[in-house]
C-alpha positions in Angstrom: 123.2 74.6 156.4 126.7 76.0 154.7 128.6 78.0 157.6 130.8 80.5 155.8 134.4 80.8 158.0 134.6 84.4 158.6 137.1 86.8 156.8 138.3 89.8 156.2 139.4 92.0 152.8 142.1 94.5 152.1 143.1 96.4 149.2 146.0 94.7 147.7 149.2 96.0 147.4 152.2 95.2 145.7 152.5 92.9 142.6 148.3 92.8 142.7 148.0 96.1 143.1 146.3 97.7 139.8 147.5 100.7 138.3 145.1 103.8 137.7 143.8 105.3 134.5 142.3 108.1 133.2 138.7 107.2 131.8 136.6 109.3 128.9 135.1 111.5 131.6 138.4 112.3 133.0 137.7 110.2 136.1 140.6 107.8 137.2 139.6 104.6 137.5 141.7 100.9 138.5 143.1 98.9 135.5 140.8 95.9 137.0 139.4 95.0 140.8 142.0 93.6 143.1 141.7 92.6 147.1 143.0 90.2 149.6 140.7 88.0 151.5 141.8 86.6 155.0 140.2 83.8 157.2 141.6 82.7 159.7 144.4 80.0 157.9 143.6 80.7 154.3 144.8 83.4 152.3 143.3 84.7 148.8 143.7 87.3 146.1 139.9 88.0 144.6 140.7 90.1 141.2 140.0 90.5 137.8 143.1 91.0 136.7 142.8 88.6 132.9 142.4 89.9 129.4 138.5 88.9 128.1 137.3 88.1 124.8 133.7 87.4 124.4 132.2 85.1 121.1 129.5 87.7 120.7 128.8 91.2 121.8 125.2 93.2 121.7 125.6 96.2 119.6 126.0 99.8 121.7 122.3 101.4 122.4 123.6 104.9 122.2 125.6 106.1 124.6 125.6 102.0 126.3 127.7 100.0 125.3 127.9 96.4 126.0 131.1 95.1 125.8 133.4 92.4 127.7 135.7 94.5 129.2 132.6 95.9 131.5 132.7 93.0 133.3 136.4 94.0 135.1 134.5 97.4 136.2 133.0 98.0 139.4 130.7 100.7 138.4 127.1 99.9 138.2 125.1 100.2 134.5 127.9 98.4 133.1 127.3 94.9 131.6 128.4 92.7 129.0 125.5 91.1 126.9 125.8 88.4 124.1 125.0 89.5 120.6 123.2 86.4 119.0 119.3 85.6 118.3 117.7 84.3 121.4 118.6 83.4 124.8 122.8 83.0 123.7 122.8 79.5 124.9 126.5 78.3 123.9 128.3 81.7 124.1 130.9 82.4 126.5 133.7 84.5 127.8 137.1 83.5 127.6 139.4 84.8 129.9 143.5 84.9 130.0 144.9 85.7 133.6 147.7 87.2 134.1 148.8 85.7 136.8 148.2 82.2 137.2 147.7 80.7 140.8 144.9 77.9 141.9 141.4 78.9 142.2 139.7 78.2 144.9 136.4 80.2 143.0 135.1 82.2 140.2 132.6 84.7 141.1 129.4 86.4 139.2 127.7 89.0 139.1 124.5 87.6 136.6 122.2 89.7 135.3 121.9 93.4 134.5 122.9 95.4 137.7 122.4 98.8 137.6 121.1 101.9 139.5 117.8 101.0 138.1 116.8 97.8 139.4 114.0 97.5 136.8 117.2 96.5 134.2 118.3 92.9 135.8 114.4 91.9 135.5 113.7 92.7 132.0 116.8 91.0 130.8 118.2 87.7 130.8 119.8 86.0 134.0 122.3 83.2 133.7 121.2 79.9 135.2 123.4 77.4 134.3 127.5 78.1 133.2 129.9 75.6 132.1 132.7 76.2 133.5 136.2 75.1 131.6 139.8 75.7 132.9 142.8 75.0 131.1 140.8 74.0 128.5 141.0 70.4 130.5 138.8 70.8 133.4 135.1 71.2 133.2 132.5 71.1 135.6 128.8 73.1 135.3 127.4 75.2 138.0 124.1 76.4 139.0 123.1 79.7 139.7 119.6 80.4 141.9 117.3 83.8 140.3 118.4 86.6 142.9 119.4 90.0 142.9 122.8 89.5 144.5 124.5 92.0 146.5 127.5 90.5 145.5 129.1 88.7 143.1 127.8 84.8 143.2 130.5 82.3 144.1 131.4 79.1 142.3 133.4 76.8 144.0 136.8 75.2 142.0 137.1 71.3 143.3 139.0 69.0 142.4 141.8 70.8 140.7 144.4 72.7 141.9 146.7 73.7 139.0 147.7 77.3 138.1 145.0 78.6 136.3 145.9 80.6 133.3 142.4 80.2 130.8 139.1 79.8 132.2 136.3 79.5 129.9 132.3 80.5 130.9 129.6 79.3 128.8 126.1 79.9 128.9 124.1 76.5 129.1 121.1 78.2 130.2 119.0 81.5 131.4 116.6 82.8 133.7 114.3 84.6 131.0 113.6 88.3 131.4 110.7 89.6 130.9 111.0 92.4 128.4 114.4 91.0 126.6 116.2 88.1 125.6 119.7 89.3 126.1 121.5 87.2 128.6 123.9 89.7 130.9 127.0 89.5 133.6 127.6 92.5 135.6 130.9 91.3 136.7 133.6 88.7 137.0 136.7 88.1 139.7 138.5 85.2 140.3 139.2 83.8 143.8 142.6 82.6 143.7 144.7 80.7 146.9 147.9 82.1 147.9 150.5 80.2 149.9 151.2 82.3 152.4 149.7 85.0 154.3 150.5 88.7 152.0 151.2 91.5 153.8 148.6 94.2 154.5 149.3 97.7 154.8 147.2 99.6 157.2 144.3 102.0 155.5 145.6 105.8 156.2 
């Protein structure tokens, strides 16, 4: 049995808080996702605050469009899919942070996620990821076939550097049933902060 410490998340503030821009429908939107996560003596930042560059991107289906940068959003019907023949085992996402601190875990969001749920089933799921950081550390993680509520969490051990580069490549897929595009919804990146940061009550 894993027993999750309980915790707590706030918006972040100050030099993690994202600035606000005005989309194509005239709707403001944050630059990327940013919030604090509490327990009870350990303090994070949970963001997707990096710069991502993809090694292959699905061509836009009309008005969808599949590119790396959906990953930072938070909307749903946004998702980045790989752009080669077959399943896209050995692409990846590479990822510049801006702000380098220790990771404690990357989180995903596989699949398709969108307000139809039909989507995540007919396309591919990631199963397995290769996970590279500083281009020095590499470890590969397993991901179980569920529709998450959340982002999935992969744990960062045995390394505690300043992460500035992290690396995610697909090494293999849950096979959807009416495509072989591989998809992820979302990325954030759980990083440890040495002290508590100060939270600003909600108005």
């Amino acid at each position: 049995i894993v027993v999750h410490p309980a915790y707590d998340t706030y918006s972040a503030r100050g030099e993690f808080q994202p600035a606000w821009i005005e989309g194509d429908d005239g709707a403001s939107r944050p630059t990327f996702r940013a919030e604090y996560v509490i327990e009870p003596n350990r303090y994070f930042i949970q963001h997707s605050d990096y710069d991502a560059v993809a090694s292959s991107t699905l061509k836009p289906d009309g008005e969808h469009k599949y590119d790396v940068e959906n990953i930072k959003s938070s909307e749903y019907g946004v998702t980045w899919a790989e752009g080669v023949e077959g399943d896209g085992i050995g692409e990846n996402i590479a990822l510049k942070v801006h702000r380098p601190l220790p990771l404690d875990a990357i989180l995903i969001m596989p699949g398709y996620k969108g307000e139809n749920k039909e989507l995540w089933g007919k396309n591919n799921r990631v199963a397995e990821m290769e996970v590279t950081l500083n281009g020095e550390h590499t470890f590969t993680a397993t991901i179980p076939d569920e529709k998450f509520g959340a982002p999935y969490p992969i744990p960062v051990r045995g390394y505690s550097k300043p992460v500035d580069n992290v690396k995610l490549t697909i090494k293999a897929v849950h096979r959807g049933s009416a495509a072989r595009d591989t998809c992820i919804s979302a990325v954030d990146l759980r990083a440890k902060l040495s002290k508590k940061p100060t939270i600003q009550a909600s108005r």
